[in-house]
C-alpha positions as CSV (number, residue, x, y, z in Angstrom):
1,X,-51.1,-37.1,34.5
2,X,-48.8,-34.9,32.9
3,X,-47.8,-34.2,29.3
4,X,-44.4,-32.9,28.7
5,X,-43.4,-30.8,25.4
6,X,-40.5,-33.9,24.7
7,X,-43.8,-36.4,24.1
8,X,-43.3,-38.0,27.8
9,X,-46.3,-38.5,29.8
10,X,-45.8,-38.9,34.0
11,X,-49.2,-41.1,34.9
12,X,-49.5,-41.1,38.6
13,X,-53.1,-42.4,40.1
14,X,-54.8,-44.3,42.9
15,X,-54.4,-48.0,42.4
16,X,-52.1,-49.8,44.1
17,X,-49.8,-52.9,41.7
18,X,-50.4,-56.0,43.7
19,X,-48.9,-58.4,40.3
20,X,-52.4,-58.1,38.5
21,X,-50.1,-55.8,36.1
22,X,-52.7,-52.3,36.5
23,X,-50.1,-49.9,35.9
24,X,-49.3,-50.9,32.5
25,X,-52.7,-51.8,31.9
26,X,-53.4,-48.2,32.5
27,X,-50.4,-47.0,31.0
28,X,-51.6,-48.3,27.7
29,X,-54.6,-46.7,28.2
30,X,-53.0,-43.5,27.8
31,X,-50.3,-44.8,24.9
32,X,-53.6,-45.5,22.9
33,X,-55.2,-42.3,23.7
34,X,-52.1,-40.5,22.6
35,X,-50.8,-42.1,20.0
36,X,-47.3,-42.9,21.7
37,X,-45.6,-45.9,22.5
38,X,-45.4,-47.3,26.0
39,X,-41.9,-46.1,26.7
40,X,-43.2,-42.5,26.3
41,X,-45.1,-43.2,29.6
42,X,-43.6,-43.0,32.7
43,X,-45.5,-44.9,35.6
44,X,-45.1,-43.1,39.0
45,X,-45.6,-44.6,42.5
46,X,-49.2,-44.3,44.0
47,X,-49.1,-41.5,46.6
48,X,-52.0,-40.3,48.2
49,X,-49.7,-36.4,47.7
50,X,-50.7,-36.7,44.3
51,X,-53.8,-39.2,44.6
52,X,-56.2,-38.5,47.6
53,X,-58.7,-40.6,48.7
54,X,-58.4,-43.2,46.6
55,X,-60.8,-46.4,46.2
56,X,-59.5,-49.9,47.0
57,X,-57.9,-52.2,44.5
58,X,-60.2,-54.9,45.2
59,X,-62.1,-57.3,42.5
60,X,-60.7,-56.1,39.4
61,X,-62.0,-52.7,40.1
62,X,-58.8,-51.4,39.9
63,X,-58.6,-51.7,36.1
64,X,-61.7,-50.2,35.5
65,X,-61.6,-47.3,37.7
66,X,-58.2,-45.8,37.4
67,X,-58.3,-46.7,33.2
68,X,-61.5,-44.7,33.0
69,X,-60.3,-42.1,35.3
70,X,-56.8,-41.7,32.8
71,X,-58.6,-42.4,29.7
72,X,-61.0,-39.1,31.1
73,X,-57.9,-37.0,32.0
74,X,-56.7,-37.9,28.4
75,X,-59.8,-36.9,26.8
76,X,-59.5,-33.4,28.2
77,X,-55.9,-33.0,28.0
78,X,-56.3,-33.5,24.3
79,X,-58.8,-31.3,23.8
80,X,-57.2,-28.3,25.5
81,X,-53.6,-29.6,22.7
82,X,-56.5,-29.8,19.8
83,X,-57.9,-26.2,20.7
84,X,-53.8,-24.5,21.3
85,X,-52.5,-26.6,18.3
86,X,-55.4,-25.1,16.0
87,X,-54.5,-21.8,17.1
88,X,-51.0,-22.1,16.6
89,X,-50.9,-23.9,12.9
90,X,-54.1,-21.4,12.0
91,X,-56.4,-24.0,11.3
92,X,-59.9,-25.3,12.4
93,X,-59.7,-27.8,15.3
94,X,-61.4,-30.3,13.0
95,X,-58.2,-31.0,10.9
96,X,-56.2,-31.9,14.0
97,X,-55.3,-34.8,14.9
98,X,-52.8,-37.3,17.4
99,X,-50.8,-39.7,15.1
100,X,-48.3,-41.8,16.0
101,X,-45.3,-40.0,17.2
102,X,-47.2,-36.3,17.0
103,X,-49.8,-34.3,16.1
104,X,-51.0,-33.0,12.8
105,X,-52.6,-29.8,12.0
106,X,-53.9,-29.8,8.5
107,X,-50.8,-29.6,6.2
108,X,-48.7,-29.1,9.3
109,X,-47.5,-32.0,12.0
110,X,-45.4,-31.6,15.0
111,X,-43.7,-34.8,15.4
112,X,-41.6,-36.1,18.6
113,X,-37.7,-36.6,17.9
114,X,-37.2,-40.6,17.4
């Protein structure tokens, strides 16, 4: 995954769309975990350049393993914008937070252009 300074997010990971509807169903994932609508994300082809190894898409698995794997990858991307974003408005990192269309910083938000 990768978060761009315009709000769009590039989600790239190992499961393969056989009609069971996986990538948007880990695209949401991430449009939750962000706090940006699902045209901010931007679903990229499985490639195993970008996604090694990957585990089959078999049973429903794929669901569950690549949505936990980007809902992880979320968790720690936003921790590393919580930690810069504190720095950068001056406040504690317990007054930030996503909200739809941005981020706010105590008193301060950065908000994506509509």
């Amino acid at each position: 995954m990768h978060v761009y300074k315009d709000g769009s997010i590039h989600l790239s990971h190992g499961g393969t769309e056989m009609g069971q509807g996986l990538y948007i169903k880990v695209a949401q994932v991430l449009a939750d975990a962000f706090c940006v609508g699902l045209d901010a994300i931007k679903i990229m082809a499985t490639s195993t350049g970008k996604v090694p190894n990957t585990s089959a898409t078999a049973a429903s698995s794929g669901s569950d393993l690549n949505g936990m794997a980007a809902w992880d990858a979320a968790r720690q991307i936003k921790a590393r914008l919580v930690t810069h974003a504190a720095k950068l408005y001056q406040c504690d990192e317990a007054v930030v937070e996503f909200v739809p269309g941005g981020i706010r910083a105590g008193t301060s938000s950065w908000l994506l252009p509509s």
